[in-house]
TORTOR-958631 format. One record per residue (C-alpha): x, y, z; residue in one letter. Coordinates in steps of 0.2 Angstrom, whole numbers, plus 5000, padded with zeros to 4 digits. Example, Ala and Ser with C-alpha at 12.3 -4.5 7.8 and 13.67 -1.06 7.14 Angstrom:
! TORTOR-958631
506249785039A;506849955036S;
END
This chain:
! TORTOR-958631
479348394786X;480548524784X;479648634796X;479548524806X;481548474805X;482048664807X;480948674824X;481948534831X;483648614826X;483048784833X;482848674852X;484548574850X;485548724843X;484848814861X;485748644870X;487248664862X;487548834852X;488648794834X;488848614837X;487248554831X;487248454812X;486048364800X;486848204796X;488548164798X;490048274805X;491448284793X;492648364804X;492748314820X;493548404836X;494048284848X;493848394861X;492248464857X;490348404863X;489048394849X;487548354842X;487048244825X;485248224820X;484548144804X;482848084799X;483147874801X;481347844792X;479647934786X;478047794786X;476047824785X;475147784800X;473447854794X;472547794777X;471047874770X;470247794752X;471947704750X;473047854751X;474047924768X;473248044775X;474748064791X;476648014793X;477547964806X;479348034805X;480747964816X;482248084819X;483947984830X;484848124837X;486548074843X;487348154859X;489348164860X;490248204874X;491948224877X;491748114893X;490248084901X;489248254904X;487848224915X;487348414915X;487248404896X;486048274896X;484948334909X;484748504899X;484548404883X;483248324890X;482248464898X;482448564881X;481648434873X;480348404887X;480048594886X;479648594869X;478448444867X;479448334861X;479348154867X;480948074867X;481847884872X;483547854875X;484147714866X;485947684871X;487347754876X;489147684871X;490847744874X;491747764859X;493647724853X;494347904857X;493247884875X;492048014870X;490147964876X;488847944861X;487147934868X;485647884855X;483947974858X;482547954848X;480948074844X;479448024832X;478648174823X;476848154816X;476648254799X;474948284791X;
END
């Protein structure tokens, strides 16, 4: 999985050079686009003789904008397309400070 995890960083740190992080931000710049992935949950999808023979891993990666940046999203989303990742848009919000946070989601099979 931790392939797996580094192959999708290699494509989202190509989006947005430096502002790509695993988890939670800790110090956050106001003024400054980024993106936050994390691993939300890791089931079988495939039994063999009672033991899991493939997993199905769903990564939420969290877009934040300044204000809405349609040009970002549109090369976040050819990125991942590019690299054969299959992806749904969850939601997007506006948040107190009127930054934009749009939720994608990506499911990664792991044998």
């Amino acid at each position: 999985m931790q392939e797996k995890l580094e192959d999708l960083y290699q494509v989202l740190e190509s989006v947005l050079p430096g502002q790509v992080f695993y988890g939670t931000k800790s110090s956050i710049n106001q003024s400054a686009d980024y993106i936050i992935y994390q691993e939300i949950s890791n089931r079988g999808k495939t039994y063999a003789d009672d033991k899991v023979q493939a997993r199905e891993a769903t990564i939420q990666i969290n877009v934040v904008t300044e204000k809405k940046n349609l040009k970002l999203e549109e090369r976040f989303e050819l990125y991942l397309g590019l690299s054969n990742y299959e992806f749904q848009m969850l939601s997007e919000f506006v948040n107190e400070d009127g930054s934009t946070n749009r939720v994608y989601e990506i499911k990664l099979e792991v044998f």
